[in-house]
N, C-alpha and C positions, 0 to 999 in steps of 0.2 A: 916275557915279562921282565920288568927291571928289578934290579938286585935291591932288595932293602936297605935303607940307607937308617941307622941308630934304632934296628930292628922294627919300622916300620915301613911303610910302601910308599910309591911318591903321591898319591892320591891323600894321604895323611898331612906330608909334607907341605902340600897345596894349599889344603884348607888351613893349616897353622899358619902358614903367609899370609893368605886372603886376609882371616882375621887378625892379624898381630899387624898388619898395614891401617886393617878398617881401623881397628883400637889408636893407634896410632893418630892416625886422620880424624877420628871423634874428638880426642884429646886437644887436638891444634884448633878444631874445629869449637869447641868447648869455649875456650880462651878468646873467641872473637865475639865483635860487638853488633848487634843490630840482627837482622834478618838470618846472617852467615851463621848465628849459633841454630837455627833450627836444621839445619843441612845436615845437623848429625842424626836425626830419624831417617834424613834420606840414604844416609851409607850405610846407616843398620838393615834400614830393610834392603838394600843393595846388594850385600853383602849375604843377608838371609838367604835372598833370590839367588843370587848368583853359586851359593854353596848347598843349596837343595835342587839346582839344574848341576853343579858337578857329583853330588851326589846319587841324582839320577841317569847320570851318566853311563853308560851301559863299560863293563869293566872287563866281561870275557869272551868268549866265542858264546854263540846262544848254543851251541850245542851240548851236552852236562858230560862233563868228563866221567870218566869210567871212577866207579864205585871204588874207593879201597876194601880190605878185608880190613881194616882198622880203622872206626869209628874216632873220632876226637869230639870228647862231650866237654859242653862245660860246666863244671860242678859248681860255680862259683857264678851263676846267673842269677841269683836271689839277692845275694849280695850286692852287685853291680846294679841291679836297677833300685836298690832300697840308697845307695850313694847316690845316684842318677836324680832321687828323689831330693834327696836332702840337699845336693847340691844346689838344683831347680828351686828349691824353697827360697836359700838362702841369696838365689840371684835374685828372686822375687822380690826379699825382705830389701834389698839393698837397694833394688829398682825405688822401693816406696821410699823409703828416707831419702834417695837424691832427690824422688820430684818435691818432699816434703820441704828438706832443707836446704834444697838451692835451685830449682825450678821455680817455688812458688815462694821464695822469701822478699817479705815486702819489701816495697822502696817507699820511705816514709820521706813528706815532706819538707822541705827545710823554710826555717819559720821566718818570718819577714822582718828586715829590719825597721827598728820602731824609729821615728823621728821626736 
């Protein structure tokens, strides 16, 4: 196995690339005109797919390593999915104001000149 790198593993490493490139690329993507801005649903869910296939990625021998005599619980699993939650909310809330305030903000007519 590879040495942790800023105490995580490189499978961590990966997916914070993947997405900090996708983000990236949404962002450039964002700024363009015509057809070219919808291509950023397509590297979200690109990105979704491609980081729920390395996720599914099989990570150790299939066979189960030998038991330690020293369990590691995590006491702080209550905690982590009740953030997990709020987080989720709040990317939720943030999803609805973009399509609110700049997906769907009108383009209003320009009025004709009078003679």
């Amino acid at each position: 196995m590879a040495a942790p790198a800023l105490g995580v593993g490189p499978g961590v490493l990966v997916l914070q690339l993947l997405w900090g490139l996708a983000l990236l690329l949404c962002l450039a993507l964002s700024r363009a005109a015509g057809r070219a801005r919808l291509a950023v649903v397509l590297v979200a869910l690109g990105t979704a797919v491609l980081s729920a296939a390395l996720l599914l990625f099989p990570r150790e021998d299939e066979s189960p390593a030998a038991a330690a005599a020293d369990e590691i619980v995590d006491t702080f699993i209550i905690g982590r999915f009740v953030l997990l939650a709020v987080m989720s909310l709040v990317f939720l809330g943030c999803l609805f104001l973009l399509l609110i305030y700049h997906v769907m903000e009108p383009v209003y007519a320009k009025p004709l000149a009078s003679s």
